[in-house]
N, C-alpha and C positions, 0 to 999 in steps of 0.2 A: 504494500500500500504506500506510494510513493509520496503520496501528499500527508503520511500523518506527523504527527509531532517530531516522533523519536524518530522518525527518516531523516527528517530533516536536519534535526540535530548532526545525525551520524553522518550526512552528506556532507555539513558543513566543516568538520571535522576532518573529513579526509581528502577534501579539496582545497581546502590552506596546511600551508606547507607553515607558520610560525607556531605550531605546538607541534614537541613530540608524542606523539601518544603514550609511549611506552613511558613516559614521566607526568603522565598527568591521571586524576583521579574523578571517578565519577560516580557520583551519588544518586541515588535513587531512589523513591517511595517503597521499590519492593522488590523482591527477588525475580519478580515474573517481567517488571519493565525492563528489568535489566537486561534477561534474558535475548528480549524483543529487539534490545537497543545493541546488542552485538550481533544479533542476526543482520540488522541491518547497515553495520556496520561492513561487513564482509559482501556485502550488497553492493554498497557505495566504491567498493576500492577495487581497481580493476586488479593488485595485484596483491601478492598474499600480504596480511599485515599480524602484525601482534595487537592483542588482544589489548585495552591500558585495563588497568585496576578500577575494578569494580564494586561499589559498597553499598547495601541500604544506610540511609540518616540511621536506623537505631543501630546497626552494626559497626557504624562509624564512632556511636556516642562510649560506647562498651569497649573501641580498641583504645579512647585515647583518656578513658576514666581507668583508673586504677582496681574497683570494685569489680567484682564478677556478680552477675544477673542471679539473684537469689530464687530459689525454685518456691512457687507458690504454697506448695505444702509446708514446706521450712518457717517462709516470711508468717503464715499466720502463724504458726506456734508460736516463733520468739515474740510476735507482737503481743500472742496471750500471754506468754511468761511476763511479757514486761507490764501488759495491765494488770495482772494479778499481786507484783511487787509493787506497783504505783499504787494501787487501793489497800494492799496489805499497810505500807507506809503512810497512809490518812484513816486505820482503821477503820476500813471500809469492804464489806465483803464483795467479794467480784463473783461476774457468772462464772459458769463450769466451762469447761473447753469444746462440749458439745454444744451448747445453746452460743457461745462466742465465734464461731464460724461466720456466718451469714454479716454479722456486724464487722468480725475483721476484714470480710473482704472491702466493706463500704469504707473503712476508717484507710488501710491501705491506700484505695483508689485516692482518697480525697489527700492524704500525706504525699503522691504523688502528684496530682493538680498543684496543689502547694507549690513543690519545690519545681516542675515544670514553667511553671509561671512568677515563680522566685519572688510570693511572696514574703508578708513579714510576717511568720510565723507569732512570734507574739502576742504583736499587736490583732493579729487576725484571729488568732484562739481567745483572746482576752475580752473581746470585742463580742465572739459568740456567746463565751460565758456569762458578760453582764445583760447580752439581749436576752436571753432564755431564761435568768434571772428576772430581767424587768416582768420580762413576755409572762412568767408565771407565778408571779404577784398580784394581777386582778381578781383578786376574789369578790372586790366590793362592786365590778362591772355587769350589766343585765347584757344578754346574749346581744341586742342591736349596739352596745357598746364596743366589746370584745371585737365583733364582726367589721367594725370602723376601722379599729386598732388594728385588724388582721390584714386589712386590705392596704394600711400605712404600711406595714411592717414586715408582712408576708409570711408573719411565723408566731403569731399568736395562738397558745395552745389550751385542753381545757384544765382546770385544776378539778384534781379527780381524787383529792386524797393529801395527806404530807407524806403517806409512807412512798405512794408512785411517784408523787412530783422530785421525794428527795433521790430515787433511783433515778427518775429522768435525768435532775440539774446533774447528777452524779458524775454523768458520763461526760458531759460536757465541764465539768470542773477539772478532768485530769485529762483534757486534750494536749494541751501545751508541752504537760511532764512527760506523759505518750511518748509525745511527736519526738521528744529531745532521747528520751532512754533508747528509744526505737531506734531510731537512727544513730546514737554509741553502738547501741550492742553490735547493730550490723556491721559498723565502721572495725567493730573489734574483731570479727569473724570474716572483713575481707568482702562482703556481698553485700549488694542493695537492692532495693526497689526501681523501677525504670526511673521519676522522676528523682530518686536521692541520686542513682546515677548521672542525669543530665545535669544535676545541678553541682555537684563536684568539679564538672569540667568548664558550666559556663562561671563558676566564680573565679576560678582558677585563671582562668581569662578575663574577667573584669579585675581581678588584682592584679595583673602584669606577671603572674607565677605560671609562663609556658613554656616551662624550658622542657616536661617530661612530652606536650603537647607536639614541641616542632620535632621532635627527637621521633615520635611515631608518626610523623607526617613525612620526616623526611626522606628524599629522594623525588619529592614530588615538587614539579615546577608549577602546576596548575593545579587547581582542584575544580571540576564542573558542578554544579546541583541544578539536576532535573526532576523537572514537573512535581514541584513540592508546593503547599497549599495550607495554610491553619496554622503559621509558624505560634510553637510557643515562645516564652521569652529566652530562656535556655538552647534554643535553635539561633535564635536571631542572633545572641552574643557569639557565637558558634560561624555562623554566616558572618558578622562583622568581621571577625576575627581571618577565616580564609580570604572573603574579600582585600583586607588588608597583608593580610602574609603570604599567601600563594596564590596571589594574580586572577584573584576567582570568579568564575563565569557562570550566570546562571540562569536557566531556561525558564519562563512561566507559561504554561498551557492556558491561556488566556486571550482568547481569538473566538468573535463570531459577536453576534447582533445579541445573545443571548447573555451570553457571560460578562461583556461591556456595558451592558445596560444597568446604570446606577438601583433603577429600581428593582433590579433583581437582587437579591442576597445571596448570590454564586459570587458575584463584584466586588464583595465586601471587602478585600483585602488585595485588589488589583492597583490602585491607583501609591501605595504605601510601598509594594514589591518590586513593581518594574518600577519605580525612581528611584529605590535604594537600594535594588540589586539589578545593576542592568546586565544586559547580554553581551557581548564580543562581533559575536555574528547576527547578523540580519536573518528570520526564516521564511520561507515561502511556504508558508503553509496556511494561509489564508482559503477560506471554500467560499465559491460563488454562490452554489446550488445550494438549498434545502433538502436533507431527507426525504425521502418519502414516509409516512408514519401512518402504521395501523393500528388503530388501537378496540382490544378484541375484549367483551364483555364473559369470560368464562364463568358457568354456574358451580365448577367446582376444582378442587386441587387437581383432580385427575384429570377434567377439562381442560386446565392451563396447559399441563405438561401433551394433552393430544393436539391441541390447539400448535405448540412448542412444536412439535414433532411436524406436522403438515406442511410448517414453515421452512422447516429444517430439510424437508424432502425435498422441497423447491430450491432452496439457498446453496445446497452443500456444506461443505464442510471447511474450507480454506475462507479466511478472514472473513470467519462468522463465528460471534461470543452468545450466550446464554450467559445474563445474570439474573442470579438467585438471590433477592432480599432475603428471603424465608427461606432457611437451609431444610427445611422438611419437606420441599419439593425435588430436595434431589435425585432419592430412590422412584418418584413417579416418572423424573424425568427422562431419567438413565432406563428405563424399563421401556422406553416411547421409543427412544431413538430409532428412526426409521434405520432399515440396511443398507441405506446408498453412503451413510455417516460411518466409514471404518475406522476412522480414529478421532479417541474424544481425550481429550487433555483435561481434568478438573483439578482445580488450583484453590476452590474452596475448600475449605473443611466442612466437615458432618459431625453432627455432635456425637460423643459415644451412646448419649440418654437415649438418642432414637434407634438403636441396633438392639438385632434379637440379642448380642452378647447381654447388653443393660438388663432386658430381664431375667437373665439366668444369673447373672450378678444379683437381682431384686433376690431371688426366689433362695437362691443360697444362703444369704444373710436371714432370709425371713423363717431357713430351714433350722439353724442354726441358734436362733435367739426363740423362736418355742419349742424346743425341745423338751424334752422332758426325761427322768432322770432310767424310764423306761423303754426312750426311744424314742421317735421322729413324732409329729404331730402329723395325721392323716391326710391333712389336707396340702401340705409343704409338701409333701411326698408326691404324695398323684398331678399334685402343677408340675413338678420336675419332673416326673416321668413322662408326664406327656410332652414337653418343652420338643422343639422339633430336634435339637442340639442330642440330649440324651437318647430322642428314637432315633437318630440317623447310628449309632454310636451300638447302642444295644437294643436291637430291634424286634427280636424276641424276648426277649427278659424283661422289657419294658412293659411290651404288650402283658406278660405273661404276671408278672409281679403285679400289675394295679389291679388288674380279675383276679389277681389272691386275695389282694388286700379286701377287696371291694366285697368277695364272697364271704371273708372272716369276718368283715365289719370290723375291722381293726381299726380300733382311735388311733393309740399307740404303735409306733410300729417301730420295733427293733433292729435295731440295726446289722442283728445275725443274718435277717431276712436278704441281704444282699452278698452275704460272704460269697457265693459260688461264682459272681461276677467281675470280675477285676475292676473294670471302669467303674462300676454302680458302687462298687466297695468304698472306690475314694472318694467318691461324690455323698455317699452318703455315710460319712465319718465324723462322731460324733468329736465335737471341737470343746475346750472347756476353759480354756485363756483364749486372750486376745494375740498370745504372741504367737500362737499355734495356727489362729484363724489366718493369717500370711501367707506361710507355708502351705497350707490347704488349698487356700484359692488359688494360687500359683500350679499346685499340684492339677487342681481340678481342670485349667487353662491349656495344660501343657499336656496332659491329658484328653483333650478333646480337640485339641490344636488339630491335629494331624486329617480327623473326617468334618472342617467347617469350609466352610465355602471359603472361596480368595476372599471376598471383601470383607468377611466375619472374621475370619485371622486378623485384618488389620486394627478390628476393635477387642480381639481380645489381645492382640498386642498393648495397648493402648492402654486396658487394663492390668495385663500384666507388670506391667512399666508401670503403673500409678501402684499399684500394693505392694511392687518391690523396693519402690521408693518410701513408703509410708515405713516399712519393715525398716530400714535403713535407719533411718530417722531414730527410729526408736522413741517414739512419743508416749509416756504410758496414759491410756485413758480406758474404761472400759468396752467389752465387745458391743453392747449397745451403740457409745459413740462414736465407736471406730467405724461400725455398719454406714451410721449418718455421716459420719465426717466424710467417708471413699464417698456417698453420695453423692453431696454436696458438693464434692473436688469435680468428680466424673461427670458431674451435669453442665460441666461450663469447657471441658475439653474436647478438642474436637480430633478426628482422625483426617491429615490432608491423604488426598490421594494422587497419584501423579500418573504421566503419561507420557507421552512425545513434546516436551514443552511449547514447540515451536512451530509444531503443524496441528491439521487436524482442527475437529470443533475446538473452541475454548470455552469452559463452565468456570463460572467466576462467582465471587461474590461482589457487589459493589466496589469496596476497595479496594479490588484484585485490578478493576479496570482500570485502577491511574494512572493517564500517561500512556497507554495503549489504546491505539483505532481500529478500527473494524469497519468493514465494510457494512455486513450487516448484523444489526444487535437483536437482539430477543430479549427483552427482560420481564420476567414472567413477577406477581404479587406487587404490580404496581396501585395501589391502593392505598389510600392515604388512611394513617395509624402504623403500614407497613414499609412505605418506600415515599416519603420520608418518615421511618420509623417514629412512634410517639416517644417523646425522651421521659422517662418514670428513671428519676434518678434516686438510687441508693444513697446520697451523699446526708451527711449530718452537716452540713456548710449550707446555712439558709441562702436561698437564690439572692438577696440585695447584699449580703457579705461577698459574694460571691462575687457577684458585680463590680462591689465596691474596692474589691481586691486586686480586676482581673483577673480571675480564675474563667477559666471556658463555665457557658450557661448555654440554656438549651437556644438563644437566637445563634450560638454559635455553630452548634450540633446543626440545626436548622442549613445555616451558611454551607458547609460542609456537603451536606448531603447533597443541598440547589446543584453548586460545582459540581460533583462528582456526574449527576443528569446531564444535567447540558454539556462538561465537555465533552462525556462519552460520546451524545447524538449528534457532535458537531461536525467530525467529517464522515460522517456514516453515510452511506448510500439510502438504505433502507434500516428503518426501524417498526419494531412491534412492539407494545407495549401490551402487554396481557392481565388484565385484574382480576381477580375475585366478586363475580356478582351477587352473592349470596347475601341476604340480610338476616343473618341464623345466629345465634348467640351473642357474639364479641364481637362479630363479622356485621359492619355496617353496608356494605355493597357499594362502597362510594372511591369512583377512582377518584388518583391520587392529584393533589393540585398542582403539581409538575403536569398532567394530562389539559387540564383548566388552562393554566397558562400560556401552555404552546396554541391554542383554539382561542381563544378569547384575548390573550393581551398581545401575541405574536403573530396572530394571524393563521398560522398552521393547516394549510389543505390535506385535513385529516380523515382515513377512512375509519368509520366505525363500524364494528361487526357483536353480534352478539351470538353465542354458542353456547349449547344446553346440550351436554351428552351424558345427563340424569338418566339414570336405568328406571324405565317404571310397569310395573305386568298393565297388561290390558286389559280393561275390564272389559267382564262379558265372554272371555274366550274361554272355550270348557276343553280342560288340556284333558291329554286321556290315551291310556297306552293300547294299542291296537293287540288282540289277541295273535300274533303269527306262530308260525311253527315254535320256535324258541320258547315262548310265553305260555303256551301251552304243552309243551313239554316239563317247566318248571311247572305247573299244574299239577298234571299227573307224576308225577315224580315225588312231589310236596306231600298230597293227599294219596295216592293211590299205592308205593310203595312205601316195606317197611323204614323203620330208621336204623341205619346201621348202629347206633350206638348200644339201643334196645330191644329194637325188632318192633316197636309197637308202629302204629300209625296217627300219622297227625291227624285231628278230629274237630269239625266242627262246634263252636261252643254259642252259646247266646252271647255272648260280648263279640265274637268276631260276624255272625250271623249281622248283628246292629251298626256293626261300624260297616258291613257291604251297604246295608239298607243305606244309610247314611253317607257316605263317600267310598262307593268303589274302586276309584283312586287308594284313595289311602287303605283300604282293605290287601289292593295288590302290595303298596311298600309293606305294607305291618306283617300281613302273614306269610305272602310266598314270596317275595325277596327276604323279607327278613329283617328290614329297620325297623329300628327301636330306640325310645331313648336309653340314653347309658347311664349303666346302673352306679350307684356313689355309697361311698360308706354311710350308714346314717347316724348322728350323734344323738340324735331326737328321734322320737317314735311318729314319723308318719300315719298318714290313714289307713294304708293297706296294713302297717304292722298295727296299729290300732285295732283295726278290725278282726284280725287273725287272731289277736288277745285274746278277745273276745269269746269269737267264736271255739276257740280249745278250749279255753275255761268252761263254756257250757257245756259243751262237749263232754269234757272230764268229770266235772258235776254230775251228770245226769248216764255216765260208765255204768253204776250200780246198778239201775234201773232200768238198762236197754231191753228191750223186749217182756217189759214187766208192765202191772197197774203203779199208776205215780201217785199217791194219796198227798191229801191236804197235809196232813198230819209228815210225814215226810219231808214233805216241802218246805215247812215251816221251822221243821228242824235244821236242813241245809243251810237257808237264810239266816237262820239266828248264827250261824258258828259263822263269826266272821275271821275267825285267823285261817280259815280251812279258802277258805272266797279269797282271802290275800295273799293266801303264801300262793295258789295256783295263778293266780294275774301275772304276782312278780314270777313266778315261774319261767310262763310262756313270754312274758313282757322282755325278760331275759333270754329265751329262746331267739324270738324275733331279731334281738339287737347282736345277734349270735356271741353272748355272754356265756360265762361257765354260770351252772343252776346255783342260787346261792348270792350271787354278787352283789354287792349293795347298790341300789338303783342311787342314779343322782338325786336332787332336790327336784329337778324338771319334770324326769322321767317318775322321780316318785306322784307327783301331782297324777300326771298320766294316770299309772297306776289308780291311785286313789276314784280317777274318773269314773277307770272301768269296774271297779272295785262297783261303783254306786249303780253303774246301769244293769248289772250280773244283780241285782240284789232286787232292782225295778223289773228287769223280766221275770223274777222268782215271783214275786208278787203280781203279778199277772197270772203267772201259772198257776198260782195259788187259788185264784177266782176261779179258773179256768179245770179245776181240776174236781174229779178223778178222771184220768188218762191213761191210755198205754201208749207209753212211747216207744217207737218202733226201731228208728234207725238216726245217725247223726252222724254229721260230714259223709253224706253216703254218694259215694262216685260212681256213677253213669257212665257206660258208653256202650250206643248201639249201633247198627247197619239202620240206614233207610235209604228202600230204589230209589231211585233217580233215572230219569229218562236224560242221559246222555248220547248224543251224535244217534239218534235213535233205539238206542237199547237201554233196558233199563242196569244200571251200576249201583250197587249199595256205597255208599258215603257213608263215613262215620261221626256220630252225632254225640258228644260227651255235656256233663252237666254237673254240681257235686251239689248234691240237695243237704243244704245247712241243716235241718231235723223234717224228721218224718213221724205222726204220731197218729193216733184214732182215736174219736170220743163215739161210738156206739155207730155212727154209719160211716160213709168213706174216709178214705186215710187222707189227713192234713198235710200239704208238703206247707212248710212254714221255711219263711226267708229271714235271718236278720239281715238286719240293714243298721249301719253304727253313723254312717253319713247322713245327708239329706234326702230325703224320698219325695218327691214333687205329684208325686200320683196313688198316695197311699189310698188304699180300696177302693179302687176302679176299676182293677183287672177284669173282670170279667162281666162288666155290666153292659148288655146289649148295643148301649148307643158308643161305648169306647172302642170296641171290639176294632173299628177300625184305624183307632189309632190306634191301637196294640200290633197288631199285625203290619202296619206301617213303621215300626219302632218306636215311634214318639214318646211311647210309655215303655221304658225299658226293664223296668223292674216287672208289670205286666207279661212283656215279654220272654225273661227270664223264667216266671214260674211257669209259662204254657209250655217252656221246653223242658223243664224239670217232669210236666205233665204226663208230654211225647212222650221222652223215656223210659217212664216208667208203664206208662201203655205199650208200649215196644215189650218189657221186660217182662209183665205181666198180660197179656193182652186182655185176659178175663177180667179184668182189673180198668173197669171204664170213665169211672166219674170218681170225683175230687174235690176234696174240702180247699183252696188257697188262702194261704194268713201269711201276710207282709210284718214282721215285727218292725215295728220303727221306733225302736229305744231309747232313744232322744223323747221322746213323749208319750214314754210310759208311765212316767211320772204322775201324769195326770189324764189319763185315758190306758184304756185297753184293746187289746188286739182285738179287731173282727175277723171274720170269715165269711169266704164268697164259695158258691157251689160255682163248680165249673164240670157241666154235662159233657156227655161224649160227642154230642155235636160241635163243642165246641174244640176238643182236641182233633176232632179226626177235619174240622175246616182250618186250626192252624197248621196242622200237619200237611195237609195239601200248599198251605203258602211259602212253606219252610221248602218243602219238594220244588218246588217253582223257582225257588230263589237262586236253590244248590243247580237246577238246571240251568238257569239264566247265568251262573259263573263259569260254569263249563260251556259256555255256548261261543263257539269261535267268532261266530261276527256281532257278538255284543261285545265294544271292548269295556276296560276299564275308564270309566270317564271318571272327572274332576267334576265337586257341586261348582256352581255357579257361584261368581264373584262375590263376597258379600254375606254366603249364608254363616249363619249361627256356628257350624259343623268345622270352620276353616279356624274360631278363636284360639281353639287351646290344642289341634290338631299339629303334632311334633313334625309332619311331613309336608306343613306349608312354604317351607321354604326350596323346597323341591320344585312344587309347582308353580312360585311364582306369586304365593295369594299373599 
């Protein structure tokens, strides 16, 4: 690109013959313009050259300061050691090292603005401590008071107490001693902060003490500075300083209708730079044309980066950049890239928080801190097993160990459970210091290093490196806050990636692009809050202190960002600008006022487009799997052959009979393919194990008397023994949770208990009314043949049922249902005008007992008419069971509906349809995601 900045630069450079290169030094914003700026150097010179010395401003600040760049993990410790001595020393208790993170990074950042901008420390802490003082003195103010004074002052606060306020003023009373301990202790250990670094060097040079300064400059006759922008004051002394000692030359990217224009705030610092650092050489690099600029309306993240992609098919790949405001559109982007893009260079970082490493890092810590002294907590367990990381790694074991757990109901899980595993072994190793927890995670990393993908190694590198540095350190705090501290470090680092630096797409972030043109730019989350980011500063330096200091505030952040827009789109051929249209939570849908500006104050012949590639099912459309050979093979196959495991045969039931009547669709996922939801350990007693309670408890109660008369007098007896009613609840209550018999129920679980305890006691008392009886049978399991007219011939189907109790009072046998849930249609089953919702399913418990009916008409056939009783034990409290006759016409007309049904499944050109959009059937249906509903 012959007309961009750093061309021209390098052309002018090697068309004057009065520098030598190989003696002169050139400075840069960033490793990647440099990059760019010896590519184009070798451009420029028809014949071979050497390369001159090349440095970023912070690479340069670090050779000619004495201090080495202290690692962020370090700098907050000693900064907490040193507020812990400063509070210690005024008798004053300081936070813990875990709750002091988050603050140290804020107090850090602002020690550095400080010395970058070379304030007066003193005066400037001394200043904050009598405002926050004044500021939190108003007690005698009514809120329209306060609110005056806040808007004077920008930092009136509320008084909330003298214990909070005296914590508040606290902090700000030992700024000063901080700042000063802070900066010995570092001075004593050799390393600093970036801005204690820059300002060593610019005082050093405002005192006349550069003799260590020309000593690492020397050799160099010139020193150049390109495309720099936001000088602090420690830069400027730094630039005076070259300027005056070696001959120095320096370039500002400060060209176009945009960037010159006073009302713009990209300008802000143009008219102060080119007077007082001018250039050597004249550049030609002035643009006629305007851009052309798209600016595309996307309704979603995934939208921008397809959007991103369309463009990129049409552009190619040579002097065309993607920048990224929002690093969490990288993985959508990089997944889009069409194929005609063979090489993509990204020179952004990606934070480690958004890699699947991060949450197997979460799920480790969280495995680790609830354990228990019996072994893993259930639930730690089955998130890491399923993690994609540990199934790629041990793929059976994984699968095979969480269906153990799941089947044992194991809370607790042992850690033996994993001995025969090597991997699973160290991954799940119970840890009991914090110095042990190091070496683990390290273990676990390097251990799973070898089966992660290329780009997941590069964040569990990332991590490894952060825990073996914490390990080094040797910080003691406990596992808890070690957990939060790697956190909180790992949420703010990021993993670069790299590539061909010099060809190929370029993916950038913002201030990857300075100094570097493009032909055409892509910048995707141009959306105001995002691109110009909203500045929500961390600082304890009220914004008029701040001002008032010259310290950077957010009009300067503001300034920065303008620049960074406008120069990119200045010699651009084509540009796209792609927003977030969505107005959904945080997300205001409002592009960004960089887009406003170029349209309305520039003029800008701008295309706009808007794109919606929201997935949405269709309503109305009834999905539905066609019966073909295959489908009916898994048919017959399902139902008509034995099961190898047993030999029995799959069998028809009134639950699966209701869910065909109901969604055929889902009829085929559930029964003959075979999805299901997936089963979980339970800590608590569910419905089903609630009801199963139940149900064995009467069961077992009423063992004595199977096949016998049941007297009042009996019954009365059972009910009064209530230790005989609660040891059998906790019995099976323990059964269910797959417990040894015996084990003391929780508090929760005993409540449970207690429930069931009270409904076993209300159907006895029913029975009691209800009685003298002979009860016949309980939990009695069903399963019979009935024809079926298949493909023309008739086929027996197998029809199963398990009738909850069966009993007789002087004429037909009672089949009786509990029910421990809701009953929506309790005695209705059999009353002439229902009949046909019963056989429609609508009433399913209805339908339930006419199959329980079937079956036993099947079993017995002499055996025609039937007493039905619905127990609904929830409201036996205060009513009692009825009973409905149900005549032989009435089993031998559902029996023919039931025959119909079982025909109509086997019937090859009826397929499996989906209900219609909307109905009742689709809410709590596990296979709607399948179909779309």
């Amino acid at each position: 690109m012959e007309n961009s900045f750093l061309y021209q630069i390098a052309k002018a450079y090697t068309a004057q013959k009065d520098a030598d290169l190989r003696r002169c030094l050139f400075v840069f914003p960033s490793r990647r313009s440099a990059l760019f700026f010896q590519k184009y150097l070798g451009q420029c010179s028809s014949v071979p050259v050497l390369s001159p010395d090349i440095i970023t401003i912070g690479d340069l600040f670090a050779r000619l300061s004495p201090y080495g760049r202290g690692d962020k993990v370090q700098l907050i410790y000693i900064l907490w050691q040193m507020y812990a001595r400063v509070c210690g020393g005024r008798g004053r208790e300081s936070e813990g090292f875990d709750s002091f993170v988050s603050l140290g990074e804020a107090v850090i950042a602002d020690f550095s603005d400080v010395d970058k901008y070379m304030a007066d420390a003193s005066k400037l802490f001394a200043h904050i401590k009598d405002l926050r003082e004044l500021d939190s003195g108003y007690d005698f103010l009514d809120d329209e008071q306060k609110k005056a004074l806040k808007q004077f002052w920008g930092v009136v606060v509320e008084n909330k107490g003298s214990q909070q306020k005296e914590k508040f003023l606290g902090m700000w009373e030992i700024l000063l001693d901080l700042y000063a301990s802070f900066r010995e202790s570092l001075a004593g250990k050799g390393i600093a902060y970036e801005g204690m670094l820059q300002r060593e060097v610019a005082e050093r040079i405002l005192h006349g003490e550069t003799g260590g300064i020309k000593a690492s400059l020397a050799g160099y006759d010139r020193i150049v500075v390109v495309g720099q922008n936001a000088l602090c004051k420690c830069e400027t002394a730094l630039y005076d300083y070259i300027k005056a000692e070696f001959d120095g030359d320096f370039y500002w990217d400060f060209y176009g209708e945009c960037l010159t224009d006073p009302a713009n705030k990209a300008s802000y610092f143009i008219k102060n730079y080119k007077g007082r650092y001018p250039s050597k050489y004249t550049l030609s690099a002035e643009n006629d044309s305007r851009p052309k600029v798209t600016v595309v309306a996307a309704s979603s993240a995934v939208a921008q980066a397809k959007v991103a992609a369309a463009e990129l098919a049409v552009a190619g790949e040579e002097s065309t950049a993607v920048v990224l405001p929002d690093e969490n559109l990288l993985m959508p982007l990089l997944n889009s890239i069409p194929e005609n893009i063979r090489h993509v260079n990204v020179t952004m970082g990606y934070g480690l928080h958004n890699s699947a490493t991060a949450s197997l890092m979460d799920m480790l810590s969280s495995l680790q801190l609830n354990k228990h002294s019996a072994g893993f907590y259930h639930k730690d367990v089955t998130a890491l097993l399923n993690h994609p990381f540990i199934r790629t790694v041990s793929p059976e074991n994984s699968v095979r160990l969480k269906k153990d757990i799941v089947a044992s109901n194991e809370i607790i899980v042992p850690a033996e459970r994993f001995a025969e595993d090597e991997i699973l072994c160290v991954v799940f190793r119970p840890v009991t210091e914090t110095a042990g927890v190091y070496d683990w995670q390290m273990e676990v990393l390097q251990t799973l290093a070898p089966s992660l993908p290329d780009i997941e190694k590069e964040f569990a590198h990332g991590y490894y490196t952060s825990v073996s540095h914490m390990k080094d350190l040797a910080i003691p705090m406990e596992m808890r806050t070690y957990f939060k501290f790697l956190r909180e470090i790992t949420s703010r680092l990021t993993v670069d990636f790299r590539g061909e630096p010099l060809s190929g797409l370029q993916v950038m972030g913002p201030l990857e692009v300075r100094a570097i043109d493009f032909e055409t730019l892509i910048i995707l989350s141009v959306n105001e809050g995002v691109f110009p980011a909203k500045q929500q500063s961390d600082s304890l330096i009220p914004y008029n202190v701040r001002r008032g200091f010259g310290l950077p505030t957010v009009e300067l952040f503001d300034s920065i960002a303008a620049y960074h827009f406008y120069r990119s789109i200045y010699r651009a051929k084509k540009v796209v600008l792609i927003y977030d249209s969505r107005t959904k939570g945080m997300l205001s849908g409002e592009e960004s006022r960089f887009v406003k500006q170029l349209k309305y104050h520039y003029g800008f012949d701008m295309d706009f487009r808007s794109v919606d590639l929201e997935i949405k099912p269709v309503d109305g459309v009834v999905r539905s799997v066609e019966k073909t050979p295959e489908v009916l093979r898994q048919l017959h196959n399902h139902f008509f052959l034995p099961r190898e495991e047993d030999g029995k045969y799959n069998a028809f039931s009134a639950s699966s009979l209701i869910s065909y009547i109901n969604c055929p669709l889902k009829f085929y996922y559930s029964q003959v393919v075979g999805l299901a939801e997936e089963d979980e350990v339970s800590e608590e007693v569910d419905a089903g194990q609630f009801g199963n309670t139940f149900h064995h408890t009467m069961e077992e109660l009423y063992a004595p008397v199977k096949g016998k008369e049941v007297t009042r007098e009996w019954l009365k007896g059972v009910a009064a023994n209530a230790a005989l009613i609660s040891t059998t609840v906790a019995k099976y209550l323990n059964k269910e949770l797959k417990r040894q018999e015996g084990s003391e129920l929780s508090r929760r679980n005993q409540i449970t208990a207690n429930l069931v305890t009270e409904l076993v006691k209300a159907t006895l008392r029913n029975d009691i009314a209800y009685a003298p009886f002979t009860y016949l049978a309980s939990e009695l399991r069903l399963e019979k043949e009935i024809p079926v007219m298949i493909d023309g011939r008739p086929q027996n189907v197998h029809l199963k049922g398990f009738v909850d109790r069966l009993d007789r009072k002087g004429g037909a046998p009672r089949i009786c249902d509990y029910k421990t849930g809701s009953v929506a249609e309790a005695n209705s089953y059999t009353a002439e005008t229902q009949l046909a919702k019963v056989f429609s399913g609508e009433l399913k418990t209805s339908y339930q007992l006419l199959v329980y009916a079937l079956l036993l008409t099947l079993d017995n056939p002499s055996q025609k008419e039937y007493e039905l009783a619905v127990y609904d034990v929830k409201k036996l409290f205060d009513s009692y069971v009825e009973s409905r006759y149900c005549p032989p016409e009435t089993v031998e007309a559902f029996s023919a509906s039931v025959q119909e049904i079982l025909s109509e499944i086997f019937n090859p050109d009826i397929p499996f349809r989906g209900v219609e959009a909307g109905s009742d059937a689709c809410k709590y249906c596990p296979a709607k995601a399948i179909c779309g509903r």
